[in-house]
Each structure stands twice: as C-alpha cells, then as structure tokens.
C-alpha positions in Angstrom: 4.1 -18.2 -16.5 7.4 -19.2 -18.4 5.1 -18.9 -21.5 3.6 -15.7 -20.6 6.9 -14.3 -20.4 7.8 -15.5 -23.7 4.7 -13.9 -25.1 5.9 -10.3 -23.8 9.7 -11.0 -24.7 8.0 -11.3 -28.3 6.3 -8.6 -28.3 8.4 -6.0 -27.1 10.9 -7.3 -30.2 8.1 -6.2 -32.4 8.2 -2.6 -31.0 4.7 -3.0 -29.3 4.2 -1.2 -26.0 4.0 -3.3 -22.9 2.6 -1.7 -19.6 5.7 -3.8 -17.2 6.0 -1.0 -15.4 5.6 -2.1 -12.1 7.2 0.2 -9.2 6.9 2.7 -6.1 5.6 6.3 -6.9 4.4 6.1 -10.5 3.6 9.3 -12.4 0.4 10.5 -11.4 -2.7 12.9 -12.9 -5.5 15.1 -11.2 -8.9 14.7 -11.9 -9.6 18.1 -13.4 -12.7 18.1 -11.5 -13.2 15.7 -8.6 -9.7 16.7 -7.6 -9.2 12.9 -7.4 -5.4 11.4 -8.2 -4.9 8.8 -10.5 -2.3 7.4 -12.3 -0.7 9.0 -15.5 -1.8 6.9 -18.7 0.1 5.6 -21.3 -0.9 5.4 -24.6 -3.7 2.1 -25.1 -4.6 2.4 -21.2 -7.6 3.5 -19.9 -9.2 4.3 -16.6 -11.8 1.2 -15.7 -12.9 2.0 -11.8 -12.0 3.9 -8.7 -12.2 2.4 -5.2 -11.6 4.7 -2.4 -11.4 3.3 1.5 -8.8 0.6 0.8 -5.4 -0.3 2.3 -2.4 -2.2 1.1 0.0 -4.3 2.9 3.1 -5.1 0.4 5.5 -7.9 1.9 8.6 -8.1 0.4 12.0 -10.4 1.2 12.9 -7.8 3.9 10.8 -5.2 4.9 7.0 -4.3 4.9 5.0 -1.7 3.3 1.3 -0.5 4.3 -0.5 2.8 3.1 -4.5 3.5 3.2 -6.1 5.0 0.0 -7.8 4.8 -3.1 -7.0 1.9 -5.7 -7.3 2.9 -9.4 -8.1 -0.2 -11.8 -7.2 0.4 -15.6 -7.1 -1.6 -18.3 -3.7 -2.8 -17.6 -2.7 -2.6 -14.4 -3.5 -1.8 -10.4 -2.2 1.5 -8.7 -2.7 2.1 -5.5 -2.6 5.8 -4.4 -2.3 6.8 -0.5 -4.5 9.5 0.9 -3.2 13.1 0.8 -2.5 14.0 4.6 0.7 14.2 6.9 1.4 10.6 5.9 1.3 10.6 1.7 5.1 11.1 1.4 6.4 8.8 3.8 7.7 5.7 2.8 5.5 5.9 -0.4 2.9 8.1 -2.1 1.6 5.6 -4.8 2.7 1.9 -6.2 1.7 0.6 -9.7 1.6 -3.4 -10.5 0.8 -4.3 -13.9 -1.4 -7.7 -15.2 2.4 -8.6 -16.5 3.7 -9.1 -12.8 0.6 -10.0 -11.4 0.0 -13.9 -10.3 -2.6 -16.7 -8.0 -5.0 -13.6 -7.9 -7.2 -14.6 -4.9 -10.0 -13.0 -3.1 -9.7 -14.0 1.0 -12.9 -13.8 3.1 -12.0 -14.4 6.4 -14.6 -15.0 9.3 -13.3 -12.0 11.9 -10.9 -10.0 9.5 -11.1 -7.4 6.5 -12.1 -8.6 2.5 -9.1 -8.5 1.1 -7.5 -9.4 -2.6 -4.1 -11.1 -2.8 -1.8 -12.1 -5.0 1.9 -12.8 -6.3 4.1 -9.9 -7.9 7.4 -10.7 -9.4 10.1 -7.6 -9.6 11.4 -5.7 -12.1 13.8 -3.3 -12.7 12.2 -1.2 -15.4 10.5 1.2 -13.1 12.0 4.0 -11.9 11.4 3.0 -8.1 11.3 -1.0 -8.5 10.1 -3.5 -6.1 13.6 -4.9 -4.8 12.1 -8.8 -4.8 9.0 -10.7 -5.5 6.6 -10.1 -2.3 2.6 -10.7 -1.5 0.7 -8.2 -2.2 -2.6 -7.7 -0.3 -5.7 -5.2 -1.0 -8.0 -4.9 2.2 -11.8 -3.3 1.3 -11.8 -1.3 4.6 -15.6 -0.4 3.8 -18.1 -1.8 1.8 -18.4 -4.5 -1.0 -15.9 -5.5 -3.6 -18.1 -7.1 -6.2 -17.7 -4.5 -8.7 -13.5 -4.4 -8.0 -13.5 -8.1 -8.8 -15.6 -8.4 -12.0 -13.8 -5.6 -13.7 -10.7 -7.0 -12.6 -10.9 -10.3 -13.6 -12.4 -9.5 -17.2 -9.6 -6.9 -18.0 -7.0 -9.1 -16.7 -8.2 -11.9 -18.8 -8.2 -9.8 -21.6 -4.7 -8.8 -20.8 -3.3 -12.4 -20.4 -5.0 -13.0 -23.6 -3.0 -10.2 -25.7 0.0 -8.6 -23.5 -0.5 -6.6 -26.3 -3.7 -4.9 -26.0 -4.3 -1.3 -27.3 -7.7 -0.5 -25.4 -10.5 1.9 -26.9 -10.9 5.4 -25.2 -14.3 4.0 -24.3 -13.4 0.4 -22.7 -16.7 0.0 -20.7 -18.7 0.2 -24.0 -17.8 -3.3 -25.0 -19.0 -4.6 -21.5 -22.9 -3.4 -22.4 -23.8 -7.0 -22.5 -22.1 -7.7 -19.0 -24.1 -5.1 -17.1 -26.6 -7.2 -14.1 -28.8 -5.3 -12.4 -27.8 -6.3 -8.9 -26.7 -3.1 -7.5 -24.8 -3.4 -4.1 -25.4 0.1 -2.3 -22.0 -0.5 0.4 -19.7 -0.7 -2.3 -18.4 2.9 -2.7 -16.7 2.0 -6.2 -16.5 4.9 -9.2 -16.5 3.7 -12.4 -15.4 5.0 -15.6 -18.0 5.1 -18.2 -16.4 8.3 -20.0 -12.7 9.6 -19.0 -11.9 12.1 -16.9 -10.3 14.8 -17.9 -7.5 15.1 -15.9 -4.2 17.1 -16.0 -0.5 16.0 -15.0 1.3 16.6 -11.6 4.7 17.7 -12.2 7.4 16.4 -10.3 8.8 17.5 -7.1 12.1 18.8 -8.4 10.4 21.2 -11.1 8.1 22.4 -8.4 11.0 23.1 -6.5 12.7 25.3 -9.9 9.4 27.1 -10.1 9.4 27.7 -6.6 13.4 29.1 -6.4 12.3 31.3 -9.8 9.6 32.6 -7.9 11.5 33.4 -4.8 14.2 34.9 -7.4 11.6 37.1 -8.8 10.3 38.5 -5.5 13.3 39.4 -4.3 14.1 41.4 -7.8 10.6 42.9 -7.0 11.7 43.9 -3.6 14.9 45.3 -4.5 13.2 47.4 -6.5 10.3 48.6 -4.2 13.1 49.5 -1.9 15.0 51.4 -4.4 11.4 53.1 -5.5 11.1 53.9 -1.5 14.7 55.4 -1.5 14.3 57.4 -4.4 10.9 58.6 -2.7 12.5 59.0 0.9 15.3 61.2 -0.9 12.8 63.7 -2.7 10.5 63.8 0.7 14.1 64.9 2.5 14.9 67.3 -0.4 10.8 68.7 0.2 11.5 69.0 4.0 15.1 70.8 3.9 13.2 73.4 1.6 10.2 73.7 3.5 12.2 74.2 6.9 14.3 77.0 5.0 11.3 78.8 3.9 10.6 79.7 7.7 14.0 81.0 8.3 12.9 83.7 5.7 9.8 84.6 7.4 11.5 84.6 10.7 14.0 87.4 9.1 11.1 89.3 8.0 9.3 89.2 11.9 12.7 90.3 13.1 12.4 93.6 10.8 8.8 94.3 11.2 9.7 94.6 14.6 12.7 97.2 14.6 10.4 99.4 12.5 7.6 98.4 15.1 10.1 99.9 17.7 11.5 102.6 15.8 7.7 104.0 15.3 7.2 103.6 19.3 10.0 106.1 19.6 9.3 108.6 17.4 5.9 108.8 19.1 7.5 109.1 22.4 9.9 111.5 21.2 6.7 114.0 19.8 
C-alpha cells in the first residue's frame, strides 16, 4: 500500500490526473435517454457497467451509512447512486470511491444472507464531501447475480493498480473482445457499456435555486404588468360606461318634450 501511494504521490508531481476523489455526493450526469444517473466523468474515465437493485452499507469510526440503488462501475472508480424517491436526499444522494482508496476487495457469500462485495476505503480530504475516517464498505446484490460486476471489476482495477495513471479509450470494452465467454447468466440485471451514453450534466442545487428565484422574479414582472394592462383596460371600460349612461339622459330629455307637445296637441283638439 505504502508503495502504491508513492506511485500516486509521483505522479501527481508530474501533472498527471489522478481520479482520488473519493467522497459523498459526487457530481453527477443524466442518461440523455434512459434517464439513468451516473456519475460526471473526468477526462481518461469511462463508463464500464451499470448495476441497478443494490444497497450499500458504509461503516465508518462513528456512524453508519446505508442507501439502496444503482452502482456505476467506470474505469476508475465505484459510485454508488441512491434511488430517486422521498429518500435520495437524506443523509446522501450518491458516494464515489476510487481504485486509489480501495483495499482487501472481497466477495462474501454467506449461507442465509445477501451476495455482497467488501472492502477497505482509506479517507481523504480532496473531495468536496470527504469520508471523515477509514470505514468498511459493503455492496449487497439485492437481486440477481454478480458475475459480470466482479470480472469487470477486477480487470479495471488491476489495470488501475498497474498505472494510477491510466488515460482510458472512449471505447474501453473494445480491448476486452478476447475476454468475452459465452456463459450468459439471465438473473444478473447488469448494463454494460459497449458504446457511451450520451448523457448531459445536473446542475447543482444552488443554481437551480437562482434559476428558480429569476424565474419567480420574472413572473411577478409579468404580473405587474398584466395588472397594469387590466387597469388601463378597467379605466377605458369605466370611461365607455360613464358615456354610454349619459347618452340616455339625452333621450330621456327628448321623451320629456315629445310629451308636452303630445299634450299640448290633446288640448288644442279639445279646445276645437
């Protein structure tokens, strides 16, 4: 491990990019299409598989964390992303451990329990929501098989132990052609990435919550000035009705004198 280390210390003084990373709430992306999240890429990285109907179980020095979701393997590192419902926010929404902090991978199959995948992360403080201590971390496969999880992990995280270094292809599962078995397991409900998606990036709560307060800004300009509009039409309609309820003043005037003459005529008749 103490070599490992030495290896990434070396490269980051060369100005090579490291994904050591490893913290609560990552950035993430949207599958353009499936509507899936995933985790924002750097540059070098690369989507590998997606394994929906998981849960993880993070314990640290003093507390506990658990969410169920989807896990995302890339080429250099695990995120796990909790389902969207009532529960996504609390706690956590997503946590990202790369192959740098990942030790003793393991894969437990107990006799009246879940398939799970353990290992050892250390902390770090380069994240923007850091781990606050070393802690076990566990991935349960609620449903189905794991086969497919655990040979694409294990050959990427080889690779990565090999050269913390690595700048992947855009097209990583090409160069496992010569891997492929045909030994299918129909359970495992496991999505891999032959081609990218295309995906696009969330933005972050507080920019949602500009854009929101512009909006709100900009209705309530809008309504100021439908009200105005309204006045100005209420004011003409007033201005229409004192008019029109004059004009019957003038007819009444005219009644009034068609009926003098009305009774003047009656008594001249009487009077012949």
């Amino acid at each position: 491990m103490e070599r490992f280390r030495e290896i990434i210390y070396q490269a980051v003084e060369n100005g090579q990019k490291i994904f050591s990373k490893m913290s609560f709430n990552p950035p993430l992306s949207q599958d353009v299409h499936t509507k899936n999240l995933l985790p924002l890429l750097a540059n070098g990285e690369a989507y590998i598989l997606l394994r929906p109907k998981t849960q993880v179980a993070l314990q640290l020095a003093k507390r506990k964390v658990v969410g169920k979701g989807s896990t995302v393997l890339t080429t250099h590192r695990i995120v796990f992303i909790k389902d969207q419902n009532e529960d996504f926010k609390k706690v956590f929404s997503s946590l990202s451990v790369p192959y740098s902090h990942l030790e003793h991978p393991l894969f437990v199959q107990p006799l009246l329990l879940t398939n799970h995948f353990k290992f050892t992360v250390y902390s770090d403080r380069n994240g923007a929501h850091p781990f606050e201590s070393e802690g076990v971390f566990k991935l349960l496969f609620v449903s189905g098989g794991a086969q497919v999880f655990l040979n694409m992990f294990y050959k990427f995280y080889a690779r990565y132990r090999n050269n913390p270094a690595l700048m992947t292809s855009s097209n990583p599962m090409s160069d496992l052609r010569d891997d492929n078995c045909a030994f299918v397991d129909p359970s495992d409900p496991s999505h891999l990435y032959f081609t990218q998606p295309e995906t696009t990036q969330i933005h972050d709560p507080n920019s949602t919550n500009h854009t929101q307060t512009n909006s709100t800004n900009q209705q309530q300009t809008n309504q100021s000035q439908n009200n105005q509009s309204e006045g100005n039409v209420t004011g003409q309609t007033e201005e229409g009705n004192a008019r029109t309820a004059g004009e019957p003043q003038g007819d009444s005037g005219t009644g009034h004198l068609m009926n003098q003459i009305g009774k003047c005529s009656s008594l001249f008749r009487i009077g012949r």
